[in-house]
BADRENGU-438832 format. One record per residue (C-alpha): residue number from 1; y, x, z. Coordinates in Angstrom, 2 decimals. Each point is the difference from the previous one (the first is absolute). Layout:
residues N
{NUM {Y X Z}}
...
end
This chain:
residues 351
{1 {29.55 -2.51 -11.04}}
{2 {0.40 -3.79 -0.90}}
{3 {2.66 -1.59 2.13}}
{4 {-1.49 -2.63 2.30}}
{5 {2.28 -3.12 0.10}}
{6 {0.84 -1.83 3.35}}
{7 {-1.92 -3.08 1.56}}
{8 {0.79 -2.95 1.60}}
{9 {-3.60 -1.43 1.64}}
{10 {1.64 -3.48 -0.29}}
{11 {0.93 0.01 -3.95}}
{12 {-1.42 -2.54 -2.48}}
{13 {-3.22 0.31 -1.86}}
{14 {2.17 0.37 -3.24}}
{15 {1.84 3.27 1.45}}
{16 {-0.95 3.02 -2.10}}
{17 {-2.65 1.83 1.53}}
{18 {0.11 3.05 2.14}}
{19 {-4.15 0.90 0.01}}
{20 {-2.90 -0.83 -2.21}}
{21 {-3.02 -0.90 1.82}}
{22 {-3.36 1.36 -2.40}}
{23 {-2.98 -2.39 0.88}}
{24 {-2.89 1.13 -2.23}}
{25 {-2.70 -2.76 1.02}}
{26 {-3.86 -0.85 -1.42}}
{27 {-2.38 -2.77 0.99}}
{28 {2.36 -0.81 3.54}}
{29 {-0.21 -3.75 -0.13}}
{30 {-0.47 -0.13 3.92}}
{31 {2.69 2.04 0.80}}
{32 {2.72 -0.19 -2.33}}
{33 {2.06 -3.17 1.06}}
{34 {0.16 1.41 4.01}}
{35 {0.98 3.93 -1.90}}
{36 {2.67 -1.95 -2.39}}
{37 {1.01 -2.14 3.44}}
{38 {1.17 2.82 1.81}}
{39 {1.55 1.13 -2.92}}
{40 {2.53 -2.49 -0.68}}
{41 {0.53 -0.28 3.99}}
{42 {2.11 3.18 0.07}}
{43 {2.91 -0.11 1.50}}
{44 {1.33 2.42 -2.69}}
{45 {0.01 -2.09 -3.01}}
{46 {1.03 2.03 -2.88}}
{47 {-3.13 1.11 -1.16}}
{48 {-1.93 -0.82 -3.56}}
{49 {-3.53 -0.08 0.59}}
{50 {-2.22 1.54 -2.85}}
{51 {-3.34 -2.06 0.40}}
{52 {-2.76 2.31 -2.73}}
{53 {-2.77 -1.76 -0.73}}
{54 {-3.09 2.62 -0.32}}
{55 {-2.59 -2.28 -2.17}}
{56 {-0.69 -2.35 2.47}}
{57 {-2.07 -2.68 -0.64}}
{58 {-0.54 -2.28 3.10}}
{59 {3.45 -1.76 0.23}}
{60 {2.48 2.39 1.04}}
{61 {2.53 0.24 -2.59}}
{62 {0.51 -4.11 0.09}}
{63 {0.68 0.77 4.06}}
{64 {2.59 2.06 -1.17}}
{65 {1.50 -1.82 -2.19}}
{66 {0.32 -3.06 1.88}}
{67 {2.19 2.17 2.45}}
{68 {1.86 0.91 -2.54}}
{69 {0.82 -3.08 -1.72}}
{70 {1.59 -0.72 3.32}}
{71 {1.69 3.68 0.48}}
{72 {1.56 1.64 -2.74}}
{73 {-0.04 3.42 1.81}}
{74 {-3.81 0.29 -0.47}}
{75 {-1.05 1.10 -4.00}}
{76 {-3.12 -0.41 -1.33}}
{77 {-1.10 2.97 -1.81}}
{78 {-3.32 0.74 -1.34}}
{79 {-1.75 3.44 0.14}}
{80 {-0.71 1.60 -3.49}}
{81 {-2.12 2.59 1.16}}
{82 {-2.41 -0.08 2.43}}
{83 {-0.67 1.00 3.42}}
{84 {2.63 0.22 3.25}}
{85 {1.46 3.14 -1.62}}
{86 {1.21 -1.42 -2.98}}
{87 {1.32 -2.86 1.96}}
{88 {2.11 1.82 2.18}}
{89 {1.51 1.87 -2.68}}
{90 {0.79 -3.30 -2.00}}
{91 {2.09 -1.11 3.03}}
{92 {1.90 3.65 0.31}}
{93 {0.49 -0.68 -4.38}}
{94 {1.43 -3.61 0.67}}
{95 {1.99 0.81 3.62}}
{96 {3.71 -0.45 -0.66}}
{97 {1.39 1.21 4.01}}
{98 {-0.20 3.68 1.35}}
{99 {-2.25 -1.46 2.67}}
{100 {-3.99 -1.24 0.02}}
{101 {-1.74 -1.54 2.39}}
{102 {-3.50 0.00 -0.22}}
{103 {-2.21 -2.67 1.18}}
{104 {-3.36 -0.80 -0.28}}
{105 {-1.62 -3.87 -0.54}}
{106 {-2.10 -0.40 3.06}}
{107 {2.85 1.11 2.37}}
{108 {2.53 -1.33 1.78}}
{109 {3.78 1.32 0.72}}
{110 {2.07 -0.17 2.76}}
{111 {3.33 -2.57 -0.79}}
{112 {1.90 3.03 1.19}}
{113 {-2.09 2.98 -2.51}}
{114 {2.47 0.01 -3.29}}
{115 {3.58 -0.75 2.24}}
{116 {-1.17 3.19 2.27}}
{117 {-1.61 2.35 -2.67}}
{118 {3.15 -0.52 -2.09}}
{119 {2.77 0.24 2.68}}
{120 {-2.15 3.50 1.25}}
{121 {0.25 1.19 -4.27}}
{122 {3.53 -0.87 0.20}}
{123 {1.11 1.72 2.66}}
{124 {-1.95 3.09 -0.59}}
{125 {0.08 0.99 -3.48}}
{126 {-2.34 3.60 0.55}}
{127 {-3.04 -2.70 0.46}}
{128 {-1.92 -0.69 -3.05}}
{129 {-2.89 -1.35 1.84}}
{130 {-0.02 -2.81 2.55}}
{131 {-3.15 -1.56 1.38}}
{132 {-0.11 -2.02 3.70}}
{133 {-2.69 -0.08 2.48}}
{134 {-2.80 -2.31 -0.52}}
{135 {-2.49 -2.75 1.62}}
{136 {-3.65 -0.31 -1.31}}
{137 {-1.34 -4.03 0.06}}
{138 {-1.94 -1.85 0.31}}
{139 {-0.86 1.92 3.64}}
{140 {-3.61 -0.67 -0.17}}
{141 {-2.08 2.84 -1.38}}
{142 {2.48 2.09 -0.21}}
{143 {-2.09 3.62 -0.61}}
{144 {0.83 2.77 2.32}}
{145 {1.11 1.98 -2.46}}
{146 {2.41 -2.10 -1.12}}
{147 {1.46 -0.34 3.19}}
{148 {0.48 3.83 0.84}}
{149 {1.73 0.18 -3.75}}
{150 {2.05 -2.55 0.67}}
{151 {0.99 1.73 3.30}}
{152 {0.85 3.10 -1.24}}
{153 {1.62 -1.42 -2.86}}
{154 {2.10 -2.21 1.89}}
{155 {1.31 2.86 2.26}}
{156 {0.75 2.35 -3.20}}
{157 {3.42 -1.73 -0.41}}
{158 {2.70 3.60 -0.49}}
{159 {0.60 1.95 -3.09}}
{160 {-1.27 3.31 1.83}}
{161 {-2.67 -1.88 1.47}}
{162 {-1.40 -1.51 -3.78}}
{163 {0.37 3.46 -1.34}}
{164 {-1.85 2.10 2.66}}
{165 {-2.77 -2.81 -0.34}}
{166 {-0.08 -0.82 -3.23}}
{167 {-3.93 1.60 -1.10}}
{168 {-1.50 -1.79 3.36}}
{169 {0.40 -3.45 -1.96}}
{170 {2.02 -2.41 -1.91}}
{171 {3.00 -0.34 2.19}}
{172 {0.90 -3.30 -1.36}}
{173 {-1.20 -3.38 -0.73}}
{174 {0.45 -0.85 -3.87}}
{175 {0.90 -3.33 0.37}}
{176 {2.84 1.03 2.66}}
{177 {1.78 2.52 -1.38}}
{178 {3.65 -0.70 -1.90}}
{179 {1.16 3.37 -1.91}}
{180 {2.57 1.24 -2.97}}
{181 {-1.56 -1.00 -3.43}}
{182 {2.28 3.27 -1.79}}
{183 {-2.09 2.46 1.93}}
{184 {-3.37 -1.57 -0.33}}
{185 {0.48 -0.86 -3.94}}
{186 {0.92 4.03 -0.26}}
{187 {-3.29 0.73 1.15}}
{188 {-1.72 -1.99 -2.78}}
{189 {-0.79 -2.84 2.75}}
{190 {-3.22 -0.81 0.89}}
{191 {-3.13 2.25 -1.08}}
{192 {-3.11 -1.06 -1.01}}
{193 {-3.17 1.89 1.37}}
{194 {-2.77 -0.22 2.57}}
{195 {2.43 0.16 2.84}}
{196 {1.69 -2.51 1.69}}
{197 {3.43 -0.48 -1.73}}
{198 {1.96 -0.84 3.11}}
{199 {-0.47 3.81 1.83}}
{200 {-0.14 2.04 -3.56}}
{201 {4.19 -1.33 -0.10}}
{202 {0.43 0.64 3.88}}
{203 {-1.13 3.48 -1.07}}
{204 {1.39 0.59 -2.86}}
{205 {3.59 -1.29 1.31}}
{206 {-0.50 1.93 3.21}}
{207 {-0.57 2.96 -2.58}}
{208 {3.45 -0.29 -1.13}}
{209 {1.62 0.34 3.15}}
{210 {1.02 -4.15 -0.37}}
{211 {0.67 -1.22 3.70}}
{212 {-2.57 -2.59 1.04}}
{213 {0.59 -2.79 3.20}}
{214 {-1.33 -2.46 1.82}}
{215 {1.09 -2.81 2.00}}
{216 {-1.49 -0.76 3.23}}
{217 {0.30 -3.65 0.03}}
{218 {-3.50 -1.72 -1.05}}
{219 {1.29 -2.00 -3.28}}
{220 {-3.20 -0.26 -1.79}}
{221 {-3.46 -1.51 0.85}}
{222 {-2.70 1.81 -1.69}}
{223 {-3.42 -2.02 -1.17}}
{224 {-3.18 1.29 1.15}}
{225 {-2.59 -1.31 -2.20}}
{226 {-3.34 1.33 -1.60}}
{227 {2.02 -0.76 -3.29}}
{228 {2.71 2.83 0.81}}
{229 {0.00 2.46 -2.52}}
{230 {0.04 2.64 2.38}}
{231 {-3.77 -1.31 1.34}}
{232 {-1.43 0.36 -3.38}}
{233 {1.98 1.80 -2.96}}
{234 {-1.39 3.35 -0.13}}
{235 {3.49 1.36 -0.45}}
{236 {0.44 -0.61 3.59}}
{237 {-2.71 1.80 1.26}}
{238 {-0.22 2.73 2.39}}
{239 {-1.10 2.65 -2.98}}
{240 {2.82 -1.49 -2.01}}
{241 {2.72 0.68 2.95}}
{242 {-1.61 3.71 0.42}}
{243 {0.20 0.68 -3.22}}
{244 {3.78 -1.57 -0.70}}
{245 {1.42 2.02 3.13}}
{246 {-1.57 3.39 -0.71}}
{247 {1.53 -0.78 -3.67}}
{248 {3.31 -0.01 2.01}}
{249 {-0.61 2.07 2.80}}
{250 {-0.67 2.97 -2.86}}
{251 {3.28 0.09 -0.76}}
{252 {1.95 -0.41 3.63}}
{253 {2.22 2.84 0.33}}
{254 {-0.91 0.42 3.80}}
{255 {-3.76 0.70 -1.34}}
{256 {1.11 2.05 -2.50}}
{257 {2.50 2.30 1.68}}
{258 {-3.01 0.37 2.01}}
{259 {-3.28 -0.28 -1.89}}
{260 {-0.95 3.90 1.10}}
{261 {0.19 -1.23 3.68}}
{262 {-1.42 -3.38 0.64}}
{263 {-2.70 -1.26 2.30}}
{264 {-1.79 -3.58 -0.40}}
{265 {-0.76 -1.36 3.29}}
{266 {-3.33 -1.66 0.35}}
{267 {-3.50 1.97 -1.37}}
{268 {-2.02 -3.22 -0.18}}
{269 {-1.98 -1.69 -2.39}}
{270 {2.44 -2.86 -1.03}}
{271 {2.95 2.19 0.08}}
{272 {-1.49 2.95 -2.05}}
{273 {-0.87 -3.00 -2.54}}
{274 {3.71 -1.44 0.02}}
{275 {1.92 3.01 -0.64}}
{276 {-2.22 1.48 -2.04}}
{277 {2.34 -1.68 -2.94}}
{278 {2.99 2.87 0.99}}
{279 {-2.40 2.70 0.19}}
{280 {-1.27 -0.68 -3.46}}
{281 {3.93 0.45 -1.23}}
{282 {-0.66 3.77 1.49}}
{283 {1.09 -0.30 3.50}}
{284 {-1.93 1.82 2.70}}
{285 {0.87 -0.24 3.67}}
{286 {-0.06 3.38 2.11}}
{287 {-1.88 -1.70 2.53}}
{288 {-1.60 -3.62 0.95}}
{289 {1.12 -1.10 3.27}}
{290 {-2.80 -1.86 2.69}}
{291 {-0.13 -0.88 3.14}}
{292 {-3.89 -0.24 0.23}}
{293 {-1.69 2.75 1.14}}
{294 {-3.46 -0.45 -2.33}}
{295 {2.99 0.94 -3.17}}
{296 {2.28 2.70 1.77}}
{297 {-0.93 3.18 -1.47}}
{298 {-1.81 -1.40 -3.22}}
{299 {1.02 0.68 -3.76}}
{300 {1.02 -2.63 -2.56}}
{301 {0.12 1.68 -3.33}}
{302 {0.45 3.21 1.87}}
{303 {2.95 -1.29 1.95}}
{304 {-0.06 -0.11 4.23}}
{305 {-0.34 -2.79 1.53}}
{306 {2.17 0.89 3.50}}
{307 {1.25 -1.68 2.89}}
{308 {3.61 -1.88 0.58}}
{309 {1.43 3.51 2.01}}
{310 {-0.32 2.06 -3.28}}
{311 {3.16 -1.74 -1.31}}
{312 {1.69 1.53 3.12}}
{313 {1.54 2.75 -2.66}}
{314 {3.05 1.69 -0.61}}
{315 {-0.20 -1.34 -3.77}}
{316 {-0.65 -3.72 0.07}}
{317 {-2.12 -1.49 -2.87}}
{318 {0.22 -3.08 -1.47}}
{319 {-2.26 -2.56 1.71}}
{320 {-1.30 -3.07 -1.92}}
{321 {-1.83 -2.30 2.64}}
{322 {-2.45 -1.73 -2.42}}
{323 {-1.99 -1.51 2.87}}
{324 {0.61 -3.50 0.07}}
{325 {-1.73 -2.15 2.45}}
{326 {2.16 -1.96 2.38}}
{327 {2.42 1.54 2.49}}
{328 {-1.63 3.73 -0.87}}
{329 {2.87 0.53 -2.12}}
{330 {2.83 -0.91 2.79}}
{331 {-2.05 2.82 2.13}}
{332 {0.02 2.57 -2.59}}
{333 {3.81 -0.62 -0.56}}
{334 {0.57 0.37 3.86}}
{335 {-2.20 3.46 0.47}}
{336 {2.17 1.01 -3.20}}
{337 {3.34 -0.85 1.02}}
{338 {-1.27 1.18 3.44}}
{339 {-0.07 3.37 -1.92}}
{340 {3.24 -0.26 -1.77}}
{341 {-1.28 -1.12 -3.12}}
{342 {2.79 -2.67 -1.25}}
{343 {-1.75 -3.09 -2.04}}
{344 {1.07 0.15 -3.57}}
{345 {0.74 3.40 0.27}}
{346 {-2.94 1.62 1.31}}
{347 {-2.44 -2.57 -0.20}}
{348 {-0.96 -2.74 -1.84}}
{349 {-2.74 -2.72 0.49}}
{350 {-1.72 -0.80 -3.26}}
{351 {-2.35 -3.65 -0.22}}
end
């Protein structure tokens, strides 16, 4: 593992830099001067920003290079491929520290973000993965859904925690996380695919048994806009996520150690549809798990559809709570755990 040098918050501009900041950006005139003002307003100042300009064509790029003509920690780089992915990867190929921060060119960071992400990396070595809680803006319009996400997200903060969640969603922000460049750039970096880019490395990391934090502290504001890539890129849809986490969820040794004696809880409609991507990789439940009477005692696919008290058994399957509508899954976890069914363990919610 790369050696992470020692900070001082306070040090000059011209002080060899301790994290790369990757800023892949396209068409964010509006934005990018408040982004590239929090930026320089860290109190850590030993970063090098790498500003990637993805083809834009509406002013961007001479944003950024006014700022830099005044900074020489921010470098202008343009992006020789095409597309986020190829952008990100650019920065990883140019970094120079151990340590990148990601950021994003509609958001804003905390002053405090890079002094406290660092300080944590320091300290703790076993971390390869940092994010921080976040704040959605502007407040009006803020979707419901987007609220409950950010809920959850924001109170999935321990390493235990992010790996007994990790196939509900992405546990992380992009823009706010800070992790090791070594262990990322082993795993090829970024992939390329019709998945969203940010949860196929949380998965793939988590896969390798890398250790994975988050700080509680809200040091990044998060723009909600019709714009937001996860609105309209069809990467980020709900399909897309299925798909990505039964992908992952395939190869989870807790499934597999167990894939003769598992039980999907929910029988409905929607559910059926969303996990129907693991059952296509030849995974069949003993038994579908309701709590409305009209499905107790049906057949999906031959399998029985039974009642919560039939995992009152001697031999405890695994349970993967695929239901997903808000607060259902904090009940199922209680009846679980009410039966001694340990989360992460014995159960895992899924979407």
């Amino acid at each position: 593992m790369e050696r992470i040098a020692p900070s001082t918050s306070g040090a000059g501009a011209d002080a060899p830099p301790v994290v790369d900041i990757v800023l892949p950006y396209r068409n964010a005139a509006d934005t990018l001067d408040e982004c590239l003002d929090s930026i320089l307003a860290q109190t850590l100042r030993r970063f090098r920003l790498l500003a990637i300009d993805d083809h834009s064509d509406d002013g961007s790029a001479a944003i950024v290079r006014r700022h830099a003509a005044r900074d020489p920690r921010i470098h202008c780089l343009d992006n020789g491929g095409h597309g986020l992915v190829d952008a990100l990867n650019l920065g990883l190929e140019r970094a120079t520290t151990p340590l990148i921060a990601r950021m994003d060119a509609d958001d804003r960071m905390h002053p405090e973000r890079l002094r406290l992400q660092y300080r944590r990396l320091l300290e703790q070595p076993q971390i390869s993965l940092l994010g921080c809680a976040t704040r959605p803006f502007p407040p009006q319009g803020l979707r419901r859904g987007l609220i409950e996400y950010i809920r959850w997200q924001n109170g999935c903060n321990d390493p235990r925690q992010i790996a007994d969640e990790i196939y509900i969603e992405s546990p992380f922000a992009h823009p706010g996380v800070m992790f090791r460049r070594e262990p990322v750039q082993r795993l090829g970096g970024y992939r390329d695919g019709p998945f969203p880019e940010d949860y196929d490395l949380w998965l793939r990391l988590h896969h390798t048994g890398a250790v994975m934090a988050k700080l509680p502290q809200v040091l990044l504001e998060w723009r909600d806009s019709p714009r937001r890539v996860s609105r309209r890129d069809p990467r980020c849809s709900r399909e897309a996520f299925d798909r990505l986490r039964a992908h992952y969820l395939a190869r989870d040794p807790r499934l597999l150690a167990r894939r003769d004696h598992f039980v999907i809880w929910g029988a409905g409609r929607r559910t059926r549809k969303r996990c129907r991507w693991l059952l296509e990789q030849g995974f069949s439940p003993v038994a579908w798990i309701d709590i409305d009477p009209n499905k107790i005692g049906n057949r999906l696919n031959g399998v029985p559809v039974v009642a919560p008290r039939w995992l009152r058994r001697p031999r405890r399957p695994l349970v993967l709570i695929y239901v997903a509508s808000h607060g259902a899954r904090e009940r199922i976890a209680a009846e679980l755990e009410g039966m001694g069914y340990r989360r992460g363990a014995d159960y895992l919610a899924v979407g």
